[in-house]
ChimeraX commands (.cxc) that place a marker at each C-alpha (Angstrom):
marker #1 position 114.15,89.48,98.21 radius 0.5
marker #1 position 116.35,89.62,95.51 radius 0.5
marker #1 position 116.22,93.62,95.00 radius 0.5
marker #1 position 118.39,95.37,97.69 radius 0.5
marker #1 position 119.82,98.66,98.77 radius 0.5
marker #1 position 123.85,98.83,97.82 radius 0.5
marker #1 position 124.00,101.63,100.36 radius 0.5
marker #1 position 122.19,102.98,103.65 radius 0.5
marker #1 position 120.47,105.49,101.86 radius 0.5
marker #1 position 119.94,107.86,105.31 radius 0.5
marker #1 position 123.42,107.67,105.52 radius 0.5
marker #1 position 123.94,108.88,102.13 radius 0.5
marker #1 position 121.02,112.22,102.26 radius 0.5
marker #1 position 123.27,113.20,105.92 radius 0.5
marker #1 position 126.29,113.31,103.80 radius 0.5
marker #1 position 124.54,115.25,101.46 radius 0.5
marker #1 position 122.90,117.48,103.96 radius 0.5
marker #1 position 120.04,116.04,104.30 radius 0.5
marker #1 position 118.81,115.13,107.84 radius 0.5
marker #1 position 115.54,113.02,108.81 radius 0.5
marker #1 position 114.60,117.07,110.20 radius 0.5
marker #1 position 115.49,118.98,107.30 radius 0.5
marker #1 position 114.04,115.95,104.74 radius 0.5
marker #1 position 110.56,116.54,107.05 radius 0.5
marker #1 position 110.86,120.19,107.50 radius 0.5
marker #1 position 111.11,120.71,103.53 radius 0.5
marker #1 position 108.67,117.57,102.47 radius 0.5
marker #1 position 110.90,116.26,101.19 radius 0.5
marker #1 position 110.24,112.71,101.74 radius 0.5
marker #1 position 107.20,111.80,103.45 radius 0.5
marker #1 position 107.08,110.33,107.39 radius 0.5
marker #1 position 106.31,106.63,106.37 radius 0.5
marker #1 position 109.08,106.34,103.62 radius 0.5
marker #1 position 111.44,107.50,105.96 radius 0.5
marker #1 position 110.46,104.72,108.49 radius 0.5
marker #1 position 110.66,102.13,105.35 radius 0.5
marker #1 position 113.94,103.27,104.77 radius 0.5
marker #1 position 115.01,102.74,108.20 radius 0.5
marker #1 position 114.26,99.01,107.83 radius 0.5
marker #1 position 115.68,98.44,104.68 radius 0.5
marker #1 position 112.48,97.91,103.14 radius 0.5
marker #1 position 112.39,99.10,99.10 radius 0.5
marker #1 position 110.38,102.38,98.34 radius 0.5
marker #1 position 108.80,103.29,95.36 radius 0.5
marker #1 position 109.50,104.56,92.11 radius 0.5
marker #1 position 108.81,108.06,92.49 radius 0.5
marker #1 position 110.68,108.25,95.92 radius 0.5
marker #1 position 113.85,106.31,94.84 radius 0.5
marker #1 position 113.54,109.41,92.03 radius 0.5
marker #1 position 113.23,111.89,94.69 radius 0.5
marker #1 position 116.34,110.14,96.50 radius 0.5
marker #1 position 118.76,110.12,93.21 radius 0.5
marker #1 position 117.61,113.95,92.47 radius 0.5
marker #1 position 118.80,114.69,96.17 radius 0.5
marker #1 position 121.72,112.68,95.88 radius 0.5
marker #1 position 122.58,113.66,91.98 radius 0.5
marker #1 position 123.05,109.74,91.40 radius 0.5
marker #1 position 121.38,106.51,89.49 radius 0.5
marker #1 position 119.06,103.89,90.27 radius 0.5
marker #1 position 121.98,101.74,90.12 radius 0.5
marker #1 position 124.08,103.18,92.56 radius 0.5
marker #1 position 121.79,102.53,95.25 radius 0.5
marker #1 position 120.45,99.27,94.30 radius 0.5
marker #1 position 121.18,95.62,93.12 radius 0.5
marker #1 position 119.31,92.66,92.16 radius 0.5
marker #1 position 121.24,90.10,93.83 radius 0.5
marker #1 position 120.12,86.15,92.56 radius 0.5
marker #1 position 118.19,84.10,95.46 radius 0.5
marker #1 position 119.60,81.24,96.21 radius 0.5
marker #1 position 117.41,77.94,96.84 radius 0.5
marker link #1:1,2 radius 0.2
marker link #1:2,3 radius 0.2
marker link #1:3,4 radius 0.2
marker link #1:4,5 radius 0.2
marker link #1:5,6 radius 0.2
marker link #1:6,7 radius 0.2
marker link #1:7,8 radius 0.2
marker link #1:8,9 radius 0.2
marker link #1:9,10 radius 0.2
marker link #1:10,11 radius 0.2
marker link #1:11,12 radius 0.2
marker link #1:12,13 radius 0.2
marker link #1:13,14 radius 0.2
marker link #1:14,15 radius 0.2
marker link #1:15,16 radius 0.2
marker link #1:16,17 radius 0.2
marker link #1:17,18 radius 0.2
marker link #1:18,19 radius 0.2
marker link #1:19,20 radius 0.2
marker link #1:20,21 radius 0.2
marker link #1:21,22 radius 0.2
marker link #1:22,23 radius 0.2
marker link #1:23,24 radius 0.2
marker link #1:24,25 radius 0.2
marker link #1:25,26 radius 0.2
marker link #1:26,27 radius 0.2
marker link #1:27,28 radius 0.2
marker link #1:28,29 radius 0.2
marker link #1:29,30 radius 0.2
marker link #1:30,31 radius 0.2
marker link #1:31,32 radius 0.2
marker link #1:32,33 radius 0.2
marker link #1:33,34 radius 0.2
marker link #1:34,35 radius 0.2
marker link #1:35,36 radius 0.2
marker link #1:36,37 radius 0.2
marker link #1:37,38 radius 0.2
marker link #1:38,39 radius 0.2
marker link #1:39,40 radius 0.2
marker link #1:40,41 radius 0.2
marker link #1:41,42 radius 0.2
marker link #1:42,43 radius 0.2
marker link #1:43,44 radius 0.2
marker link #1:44,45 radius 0.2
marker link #1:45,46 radius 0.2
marker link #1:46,47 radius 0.2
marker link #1:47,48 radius 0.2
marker link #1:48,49 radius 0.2
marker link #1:49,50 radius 0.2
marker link #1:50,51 radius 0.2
marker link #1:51,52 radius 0.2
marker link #1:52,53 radius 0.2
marker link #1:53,54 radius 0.2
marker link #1:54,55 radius 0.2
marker link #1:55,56 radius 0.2
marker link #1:56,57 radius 0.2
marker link #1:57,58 radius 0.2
marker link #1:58,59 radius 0.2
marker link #1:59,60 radius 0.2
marker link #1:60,61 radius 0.2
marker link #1:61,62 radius 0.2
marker link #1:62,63 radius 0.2
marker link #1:63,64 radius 0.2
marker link #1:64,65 radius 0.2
marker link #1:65,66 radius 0.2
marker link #1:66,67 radius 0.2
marker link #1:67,68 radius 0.2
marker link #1:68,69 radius 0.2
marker link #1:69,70 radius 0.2
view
C-alpha cells in the first residue's frame, strides 16, 4: 500500500486524552474503526476528519504516500 500512517494514531488521541474508553464512552469513534486502527489499516475520510479535529492537526501529519517499489 503506498498510503500509510506517519504516526500510531491511538498513541496520539492518549496523549491527547483520548482513551479507547473515553473515545467509546463519548462516540467518538465507532467500535470497528478503532479495531482498523489497531492494525494499521487506513480509515475513511470522515473519520481521519474526526481524528485531526481531536488532535487539532492535518491530514498530512498523520499520513504519507510513500512510492511502492517493484
Amino acid at each position: 500500500m503506498a498510503i500509510r500512517y506517519k504516526v500510531d494514531i491511538l498513541a496520539e488521541l492518549k496523549k491527547h486524552g483520548y482513551t479507547s474508553t473515553r473515545i467509546r464512552e463519548e462516540k467518538l469513534i465507532g467500535q470497528s474503526y478503532l479495531q482498523q486502527l489497531r492494525h494499521g489499516e487506513l480509515v475513511s475520510w470522515k473519520i481521519l476528519d474526526k481524528i485531526c479535529a481531536l488532535l487539532e492537526c492535518q491530514p498530512g501529519d498523520l499520513i504519507e504516500y510513500v512510492e511502492d517499489v517493484q
